[in-house]
C-alpha positions as CSV (number, residue, x, y, z in Angstrom):
1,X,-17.9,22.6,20.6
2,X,-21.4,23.3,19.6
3,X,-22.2,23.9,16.2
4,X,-24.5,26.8,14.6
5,X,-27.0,26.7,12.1
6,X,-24.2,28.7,10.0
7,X,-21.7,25.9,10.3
8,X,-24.1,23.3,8.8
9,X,-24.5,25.9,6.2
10,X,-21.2,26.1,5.0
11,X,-18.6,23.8,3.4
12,X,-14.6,24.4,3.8
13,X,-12.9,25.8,0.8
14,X,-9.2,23.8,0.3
15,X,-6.2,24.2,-1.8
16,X,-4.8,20.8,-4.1
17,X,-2.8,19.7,-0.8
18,X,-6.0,20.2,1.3
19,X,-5.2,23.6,3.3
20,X,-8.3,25.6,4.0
21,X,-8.5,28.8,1.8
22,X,-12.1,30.1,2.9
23,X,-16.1,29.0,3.6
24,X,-18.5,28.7,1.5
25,X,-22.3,28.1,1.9
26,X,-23.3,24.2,0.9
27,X,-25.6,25.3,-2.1
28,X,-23.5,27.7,-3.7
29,X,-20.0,25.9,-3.8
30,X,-22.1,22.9,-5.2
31,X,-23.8,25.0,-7.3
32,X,-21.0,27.3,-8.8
33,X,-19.0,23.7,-9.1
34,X,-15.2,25.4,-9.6
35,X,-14.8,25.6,-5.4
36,X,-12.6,22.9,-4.1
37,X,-14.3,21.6,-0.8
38,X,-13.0,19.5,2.1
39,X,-16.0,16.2,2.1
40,X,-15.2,12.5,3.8
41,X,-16.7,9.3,2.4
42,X,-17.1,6.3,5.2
43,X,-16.8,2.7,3.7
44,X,-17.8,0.0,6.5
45,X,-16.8,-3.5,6.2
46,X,-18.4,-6.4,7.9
47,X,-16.2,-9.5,9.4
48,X,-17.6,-10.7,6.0
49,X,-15.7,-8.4,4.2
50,X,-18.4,-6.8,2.9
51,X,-19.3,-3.2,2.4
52,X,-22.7,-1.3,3.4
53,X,-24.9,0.5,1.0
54,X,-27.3,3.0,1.5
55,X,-30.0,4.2,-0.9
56,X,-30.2,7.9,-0.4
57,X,-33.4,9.3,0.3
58,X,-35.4,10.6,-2.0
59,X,-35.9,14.2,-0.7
60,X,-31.9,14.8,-1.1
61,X,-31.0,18.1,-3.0
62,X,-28.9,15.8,-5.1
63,X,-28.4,12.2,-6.5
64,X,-31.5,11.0,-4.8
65,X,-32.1,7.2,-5.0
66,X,-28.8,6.2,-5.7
67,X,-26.8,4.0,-4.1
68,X,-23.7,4.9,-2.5
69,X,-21.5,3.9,0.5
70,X,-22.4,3.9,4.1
71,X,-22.3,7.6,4.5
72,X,-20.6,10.7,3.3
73,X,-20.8,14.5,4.1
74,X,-18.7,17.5,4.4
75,X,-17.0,18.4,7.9
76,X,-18.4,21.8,9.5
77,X,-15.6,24.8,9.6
78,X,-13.4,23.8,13.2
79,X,-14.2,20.2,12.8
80,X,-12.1,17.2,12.2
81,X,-12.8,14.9,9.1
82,X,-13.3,12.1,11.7
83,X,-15.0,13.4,14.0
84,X,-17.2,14.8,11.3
85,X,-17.4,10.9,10.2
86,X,-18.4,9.8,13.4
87,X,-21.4,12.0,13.9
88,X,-22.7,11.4,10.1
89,X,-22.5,8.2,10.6
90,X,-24.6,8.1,13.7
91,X,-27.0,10.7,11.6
92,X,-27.7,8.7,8.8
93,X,-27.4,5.2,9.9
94,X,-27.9,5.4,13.4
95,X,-24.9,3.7,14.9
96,X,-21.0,4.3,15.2
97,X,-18.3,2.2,15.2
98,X,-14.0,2.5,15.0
99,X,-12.9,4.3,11.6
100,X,-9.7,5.0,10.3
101,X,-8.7,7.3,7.2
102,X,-7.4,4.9,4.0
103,X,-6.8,7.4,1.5
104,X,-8.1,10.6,-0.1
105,X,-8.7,11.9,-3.4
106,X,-9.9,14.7,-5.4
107,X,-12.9,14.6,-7.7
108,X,-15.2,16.5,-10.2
109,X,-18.2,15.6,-10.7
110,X,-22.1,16.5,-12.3
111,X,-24.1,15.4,-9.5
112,X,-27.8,16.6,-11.8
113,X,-29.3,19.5,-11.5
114,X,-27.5,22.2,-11.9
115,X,-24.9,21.0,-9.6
116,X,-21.1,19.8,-9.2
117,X,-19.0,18.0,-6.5
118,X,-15.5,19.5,-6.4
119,X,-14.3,17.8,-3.6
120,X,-11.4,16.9,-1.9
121,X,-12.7,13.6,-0.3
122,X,-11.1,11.5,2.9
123,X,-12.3,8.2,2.4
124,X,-12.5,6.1,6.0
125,X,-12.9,2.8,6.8
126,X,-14.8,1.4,9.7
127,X,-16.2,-1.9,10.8
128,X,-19.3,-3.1,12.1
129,X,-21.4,-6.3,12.2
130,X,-24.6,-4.9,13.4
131,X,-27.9,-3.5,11.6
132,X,-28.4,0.2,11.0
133,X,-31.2,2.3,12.1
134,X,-31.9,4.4,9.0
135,X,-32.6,7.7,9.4
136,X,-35.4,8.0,7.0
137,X,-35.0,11.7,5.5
138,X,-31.2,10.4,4.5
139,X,-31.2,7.1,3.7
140,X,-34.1,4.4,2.4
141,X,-32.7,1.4,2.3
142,X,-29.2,-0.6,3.0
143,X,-28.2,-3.2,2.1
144,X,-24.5,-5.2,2.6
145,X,-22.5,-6.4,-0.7
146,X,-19.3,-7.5,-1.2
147,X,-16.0,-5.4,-3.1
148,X,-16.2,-7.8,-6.8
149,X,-19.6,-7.8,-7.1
150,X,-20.0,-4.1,-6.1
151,X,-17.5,-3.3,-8.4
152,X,-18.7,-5.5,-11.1
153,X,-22.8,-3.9,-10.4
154,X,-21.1,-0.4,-10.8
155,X,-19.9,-1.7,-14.8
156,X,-23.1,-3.2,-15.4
157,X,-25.4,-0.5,-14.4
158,X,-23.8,2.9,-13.7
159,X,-26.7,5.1,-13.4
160,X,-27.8,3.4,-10.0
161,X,-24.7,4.6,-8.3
162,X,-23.5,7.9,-7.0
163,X,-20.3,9.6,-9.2
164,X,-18.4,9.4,-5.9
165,X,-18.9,5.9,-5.4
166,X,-17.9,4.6,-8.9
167,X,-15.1,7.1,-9.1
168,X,-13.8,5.7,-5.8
169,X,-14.2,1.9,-5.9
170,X,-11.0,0.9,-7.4
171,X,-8.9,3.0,-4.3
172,X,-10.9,1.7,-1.9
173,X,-10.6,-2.3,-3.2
174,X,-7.0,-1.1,-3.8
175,X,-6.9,0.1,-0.2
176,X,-9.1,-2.5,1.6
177,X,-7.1,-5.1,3.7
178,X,-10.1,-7.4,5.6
């Protein structure tokens, strides 16, 4: 189903257990910081067992030049978290590859400037041995690490990571089986 400018405008207001309860536009919900919203975090995995990083770009309304995982975004109203995850994935890294959901949680968090994630977040796992094709206006860099040293990076130097990410890594090492 094609998609209108409205749709990538709004995010999808949900209850504790995930129901929908209303739209919101992108800005505001981040910006008002109490409104719940559905969102999906994709962790890929190499046959190495390690997990891609992006840099977000630096024209990003929030959390620029941090790192964070492969990709993550907000479904548009009528669409699936997955199939959400799919085509963010081909966005902002330029490829796809087989994902599955691991877990979800719910987070709240100052992303700078005025604004809040309140999300409830499906975190999905996907592998992929290849090399992405950054797209530029989302992403600046990549780069492939593995769980204990992201996790011990994320300790040693906080600031260089999104609030999702270090709020997430101990479900998703809980969660990961290679």
């Amino acid at each position: 189903m094609p998609m209108s400018k409205n749709d990538e405008q709004q995010v999808v207001l949900v209850d504790e257990n995930d129901r929908q309860i209303g739209l919101e536009n992108k800005l505001a919900a981040h910006q008002n910081g109490a409104k719940l919203h559905r969102a999906f975090s994709v962790f890929v995995f190499n046959s190495r067992g390690e997990t891609m990083l992006q840099q977000r770009a630096m024209g990003k309304y929030h959390t620029p030049g941090k790192w964070t995982n492969a990709c993550c975004s907000h479904p548009y109203p009528k669409e699936g978290v997955l199939e959400a995850a799919h085509r963010r994935l081909k966005d902002e890294m330029g490829f796809d590859c087989e994902m599955n959901e691991a877990f979800s949680f719910v987070y709240k968090a100052d992303v700078g400037n005025g604004l809040t994630e309140h999300e409830y977040d499906h975190v999905i796992f996907g592998r992929y041995d290849g090399e992405p094709s950054l797209n530029k206006e989302e992403a600046m860099a990549y780069r492939w690490v593995s769980l204990p040293k992201l996790k011990k990076e994320i300790q040693e130097n906080p600031g260089s990571f999104t609030p999702w990410l270090r709020i997430a890594i101990d479900k998703v090492i809980l969660n990961y089986k290679s």
